[in-house]
C-alpha positions as CSV (number, residue, x, y, z in Angstrom):
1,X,189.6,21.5,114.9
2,X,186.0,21.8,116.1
3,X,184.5,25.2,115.2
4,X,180.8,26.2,115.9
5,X,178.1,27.4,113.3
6,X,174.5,29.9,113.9
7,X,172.5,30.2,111.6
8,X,170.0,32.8,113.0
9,X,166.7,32.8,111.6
10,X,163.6,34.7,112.4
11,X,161.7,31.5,113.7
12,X,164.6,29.2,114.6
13,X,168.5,29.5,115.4
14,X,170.2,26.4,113.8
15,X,173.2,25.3,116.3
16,X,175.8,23.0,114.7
17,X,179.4,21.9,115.0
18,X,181.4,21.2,112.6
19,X,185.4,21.2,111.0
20,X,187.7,23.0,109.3
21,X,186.5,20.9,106.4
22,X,183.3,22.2,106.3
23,X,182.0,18.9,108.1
24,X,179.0,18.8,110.5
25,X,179.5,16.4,113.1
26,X,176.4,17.2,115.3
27,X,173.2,19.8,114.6
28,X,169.9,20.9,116.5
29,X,167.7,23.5,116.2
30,X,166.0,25.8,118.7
31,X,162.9,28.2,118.4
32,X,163.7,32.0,117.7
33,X,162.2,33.2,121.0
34,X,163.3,36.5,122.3
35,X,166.9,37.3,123.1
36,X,166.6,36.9,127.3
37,X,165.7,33.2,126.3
38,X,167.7,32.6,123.1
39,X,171.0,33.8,123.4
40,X,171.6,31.7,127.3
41,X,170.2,28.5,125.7
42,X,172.8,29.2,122.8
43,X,175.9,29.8,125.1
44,X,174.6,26.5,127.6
45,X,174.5,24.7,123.9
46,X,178.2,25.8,123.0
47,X,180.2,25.8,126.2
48,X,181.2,22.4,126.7
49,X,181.9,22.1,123.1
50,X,185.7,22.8,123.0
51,X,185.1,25.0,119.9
52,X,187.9,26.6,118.6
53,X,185.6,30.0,117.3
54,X,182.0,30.8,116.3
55,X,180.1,31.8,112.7
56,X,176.9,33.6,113.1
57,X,174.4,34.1,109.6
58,X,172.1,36.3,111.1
59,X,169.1,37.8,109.5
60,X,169.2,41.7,109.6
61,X,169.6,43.8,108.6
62,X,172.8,44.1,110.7
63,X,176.1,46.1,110.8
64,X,178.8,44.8,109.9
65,X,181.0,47.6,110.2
66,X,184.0,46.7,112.5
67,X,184.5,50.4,112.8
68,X,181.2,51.1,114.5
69,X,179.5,51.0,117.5
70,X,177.1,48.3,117.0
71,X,179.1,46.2,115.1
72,X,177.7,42.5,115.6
73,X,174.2,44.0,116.3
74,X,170.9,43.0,114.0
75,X,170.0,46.6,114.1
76,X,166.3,47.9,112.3
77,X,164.7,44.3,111.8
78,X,160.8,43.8,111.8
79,X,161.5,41.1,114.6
80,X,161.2,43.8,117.1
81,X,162.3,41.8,120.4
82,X,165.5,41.6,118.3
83,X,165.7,45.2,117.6
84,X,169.6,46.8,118.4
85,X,170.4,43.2,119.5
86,X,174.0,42.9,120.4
87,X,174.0,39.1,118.9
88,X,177.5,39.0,118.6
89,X,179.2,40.7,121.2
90,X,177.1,38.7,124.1
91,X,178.0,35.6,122.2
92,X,181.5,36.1,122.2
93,X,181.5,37.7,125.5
94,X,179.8,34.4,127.2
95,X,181.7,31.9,125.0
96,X,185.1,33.3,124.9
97,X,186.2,32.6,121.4
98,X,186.5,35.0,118.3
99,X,182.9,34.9,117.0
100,X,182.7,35.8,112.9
101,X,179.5,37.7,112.1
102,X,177.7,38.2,108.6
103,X,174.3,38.0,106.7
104,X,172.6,34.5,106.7
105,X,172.4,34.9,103.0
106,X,176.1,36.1,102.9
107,X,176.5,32.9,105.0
108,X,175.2,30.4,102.4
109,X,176.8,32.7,99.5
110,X,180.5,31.5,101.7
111,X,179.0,27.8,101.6
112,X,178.6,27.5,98.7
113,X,182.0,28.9,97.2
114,X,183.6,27.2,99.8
115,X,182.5,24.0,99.1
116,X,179.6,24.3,96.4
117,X,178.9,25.1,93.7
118,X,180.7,27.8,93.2
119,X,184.0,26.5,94.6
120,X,186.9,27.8,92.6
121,X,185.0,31.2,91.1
122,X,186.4,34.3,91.7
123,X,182.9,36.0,92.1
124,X,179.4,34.2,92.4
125,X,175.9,35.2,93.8
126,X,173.4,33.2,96.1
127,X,169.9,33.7,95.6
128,X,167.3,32.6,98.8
129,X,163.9,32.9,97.4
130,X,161.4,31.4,100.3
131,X,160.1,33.3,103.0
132,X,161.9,36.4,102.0
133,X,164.3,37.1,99.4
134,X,167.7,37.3,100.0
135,X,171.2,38.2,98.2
136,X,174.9,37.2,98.7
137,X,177.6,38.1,97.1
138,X,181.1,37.1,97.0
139,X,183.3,39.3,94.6
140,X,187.1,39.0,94.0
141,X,187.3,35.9,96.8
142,X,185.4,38.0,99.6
143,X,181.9,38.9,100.9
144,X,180.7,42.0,99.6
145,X,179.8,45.0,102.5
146,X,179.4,48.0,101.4
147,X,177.5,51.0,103.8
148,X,175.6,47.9,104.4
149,X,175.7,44.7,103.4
150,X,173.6,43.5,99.5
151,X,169.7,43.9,100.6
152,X,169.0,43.4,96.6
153,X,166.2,41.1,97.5
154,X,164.5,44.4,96.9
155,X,165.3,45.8,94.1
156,X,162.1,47.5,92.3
157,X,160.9,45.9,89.0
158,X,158.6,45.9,85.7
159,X,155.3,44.1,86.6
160,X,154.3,41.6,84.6
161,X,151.6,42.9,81.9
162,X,148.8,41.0,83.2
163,X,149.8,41.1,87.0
164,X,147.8,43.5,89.1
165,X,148.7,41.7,92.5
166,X,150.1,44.3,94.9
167,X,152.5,42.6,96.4
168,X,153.2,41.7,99.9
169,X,156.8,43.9,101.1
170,X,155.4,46.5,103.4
171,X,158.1,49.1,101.7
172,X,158.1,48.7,97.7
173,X,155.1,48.3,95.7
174,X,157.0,46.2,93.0
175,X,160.3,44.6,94.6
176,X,161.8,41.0,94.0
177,X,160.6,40.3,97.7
178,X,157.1,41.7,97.1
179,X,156.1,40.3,94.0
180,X,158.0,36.6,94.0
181,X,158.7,35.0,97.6
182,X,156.9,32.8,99.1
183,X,154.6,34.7,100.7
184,X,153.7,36.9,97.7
185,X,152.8,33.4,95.8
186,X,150.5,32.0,98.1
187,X,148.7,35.7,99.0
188,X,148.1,35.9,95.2
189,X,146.9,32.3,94.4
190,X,145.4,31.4,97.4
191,X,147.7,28.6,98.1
192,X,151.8,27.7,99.0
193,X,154.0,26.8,96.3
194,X,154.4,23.1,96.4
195,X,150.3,23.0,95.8
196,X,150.7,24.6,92.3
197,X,151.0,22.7,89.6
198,X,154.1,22.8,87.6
199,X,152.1,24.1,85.0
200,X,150.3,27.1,86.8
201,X,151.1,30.5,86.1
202,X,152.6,31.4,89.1
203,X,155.8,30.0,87.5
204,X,155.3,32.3,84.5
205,X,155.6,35.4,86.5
206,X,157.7,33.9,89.4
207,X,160.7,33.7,86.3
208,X,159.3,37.0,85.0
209,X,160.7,38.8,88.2
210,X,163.3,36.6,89.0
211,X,164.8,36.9,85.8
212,X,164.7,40.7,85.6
213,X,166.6,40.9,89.2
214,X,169.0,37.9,88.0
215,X,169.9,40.3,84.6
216,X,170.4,43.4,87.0
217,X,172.7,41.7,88.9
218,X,174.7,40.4,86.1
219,X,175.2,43.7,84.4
220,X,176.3,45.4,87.7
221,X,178.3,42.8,89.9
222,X,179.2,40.4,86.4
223,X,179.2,37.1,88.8
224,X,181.0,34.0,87.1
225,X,177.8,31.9,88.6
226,X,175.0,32.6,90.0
227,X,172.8,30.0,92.9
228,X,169.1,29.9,93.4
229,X,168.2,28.4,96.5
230,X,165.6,28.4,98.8
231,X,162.1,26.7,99.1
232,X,160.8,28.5,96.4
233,X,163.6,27.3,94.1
234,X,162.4,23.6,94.9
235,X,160.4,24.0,92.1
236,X,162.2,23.0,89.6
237,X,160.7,23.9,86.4
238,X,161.4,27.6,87.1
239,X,165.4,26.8,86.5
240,X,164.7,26.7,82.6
241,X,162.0,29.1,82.2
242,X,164.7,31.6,83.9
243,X,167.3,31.0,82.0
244,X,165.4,31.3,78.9
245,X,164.1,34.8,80.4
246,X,167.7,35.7,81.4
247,X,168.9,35.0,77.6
248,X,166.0,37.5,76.4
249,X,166.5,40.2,78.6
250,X,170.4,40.3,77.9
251,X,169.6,40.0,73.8
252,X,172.7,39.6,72.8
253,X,174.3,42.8,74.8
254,X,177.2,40.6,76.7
255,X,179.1,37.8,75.2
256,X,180.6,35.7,77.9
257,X,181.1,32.0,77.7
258,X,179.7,31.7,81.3
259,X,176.2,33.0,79.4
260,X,176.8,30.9,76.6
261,X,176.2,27.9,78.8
262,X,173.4,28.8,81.1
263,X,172.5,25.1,82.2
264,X,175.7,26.1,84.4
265,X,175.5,29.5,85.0
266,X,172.7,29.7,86.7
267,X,172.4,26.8,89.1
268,X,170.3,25.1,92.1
269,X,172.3,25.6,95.5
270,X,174.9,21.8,95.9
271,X,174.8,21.0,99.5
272,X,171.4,19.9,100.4
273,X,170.4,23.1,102.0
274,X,173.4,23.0,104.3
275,X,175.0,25.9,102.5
276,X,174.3,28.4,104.8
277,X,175.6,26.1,108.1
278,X,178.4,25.6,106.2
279,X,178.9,29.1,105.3
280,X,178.6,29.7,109.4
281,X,181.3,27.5,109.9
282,X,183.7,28.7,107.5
283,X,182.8,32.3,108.9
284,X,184.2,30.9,112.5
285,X,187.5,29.7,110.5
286,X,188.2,32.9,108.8
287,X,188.0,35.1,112.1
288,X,189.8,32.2,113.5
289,X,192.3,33.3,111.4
290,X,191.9,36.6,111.8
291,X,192.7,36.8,115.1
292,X,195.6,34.7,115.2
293,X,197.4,37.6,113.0
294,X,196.3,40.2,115.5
């Protein structure tokens, strides 16, 4: 079965096909131009393909409310050309095929229980800290949607005592996003991640914040695992210094055997930064399915 995968990102749409198995058999990318130019040179890509379905991860925000109108649209995003952008629905109209539709970061959240590091859990969460900060979350074998879909890459925090950087979200003064992506690391030291030192204490405040979101999350969606992934999460030394954070904050509140072991609770993403293609396809194979019990 061949099934296709998007990954649509604010600079570039990944294209890929792949298998049931979660295999990818062939993958390009494309630049993230404006829809009139995008979405044809998608459909020419995909047409001759003889896929079965399609799985967009889309960056949004986006609705993902089957009831609504502008269901399959990214709907408020900064990337104004992109604005109330009907991503799915022209997709599946020009391709033919049921086309499955969810966050990016939901996307690589799917990979990654479907084949990573998470396989097997009831509930997990994927963490992308890079450009921007983004949250999945699978709970009780699904993807979590709520009103909207998890935008917890925002949620406010405690500054560190001796930070008085501003941040660099336009919205919140003090949000995961504004105070720890990549972005916010190289506006406050003057240089990208990778050209710190391991030592530099960008990594001491970088676990500060991530740590506070990471304990949020665990007391109020209790995730068996939880996945840090993105480019910021190449640096590896911040995997202990989190954990240890994670261990303070908690103090003793929850006893879990999950926490008892954080070496594998909280974890680097598994599949060589293919979770999130992955995810796509297994997005295409669930409303594969879904349509063949309508």
């Amino acid at each position: 079965m061949l099934l296709g995968a998007l990954e649509a990102g604010g600079t570039k749409m990944v294209l890929a096909i792949g298998n049931e198995n979660g295999e990818i058999l062939e993958q390009i990318s494309i630049p993230t131009e404006t829809p009139d130019i995008t979405l044809p040179k998608i459909i020419d890509y995909f047409k001759d393909k003889n896929i079965e379905a399609l799985g967009i991860g889309s960056f949004g925000p986006i609705d993902l409310d089957r009831s609504s109108k502008t269901y399959g649209y990214i709907t408020s995003t900064p990337k104004l050309p992109w604005i109330n952008c009907d991503i799915a629905g022209i997709l599946e109209k020009g391709l033919g095929i049921p086309v499955g539709f969810d966050t990016d970061v939901n996307g690589s959240a799917l990979g990654e229980a479907t084949w990573g590091s998470t396989k097997g859990l009831a509930s997990s969460i994927y963490i992308t800290i890079g450009t921007g900060v983004g949250v999945g979350v699978y709970q009780n074998g699904k993807l979590l949607h709520g009103m909207l879909h998890p935008e917890a890459g925002h949620v406010l925090l405690s500054r560190h005592p001796e930070d008085t950087f501003a941040g660099v979200c336009p919205y919140h003064a003090q949000c995961l996003e504004g105070l720890a992506s990549g972005p916010s690391i190289e506006k406050r030291w003057g240089k990208k991640a990778y050209e710190l030192g391991a030592d530099h204490k960008a990594w001491e405040f970088e676990a500060y914040y991530i740590a506070q979101a990471l304990v949020g999350y665990i007391l109020t969606l209790s995730p068996h695992r939880i996945v840090l992934g993105g480019g910021v999460m190449h640096q590896t030394q911040l995997f202990p210094m989190i954990r240890e954070q994670v261990t303070a904050l908690i103090n003793g509140y929850l006893k879990t055997p999950q926490l008892d072991d954080m070496d594998h609770y909280i974890v680097p993403a598994a599949l060589n930064d293919n979770q999130g293609i992955m995810g796509c396809i297994k997005l295409a194979l669930m409303e594969l399915k879904e349509n063949s019990r309508n």
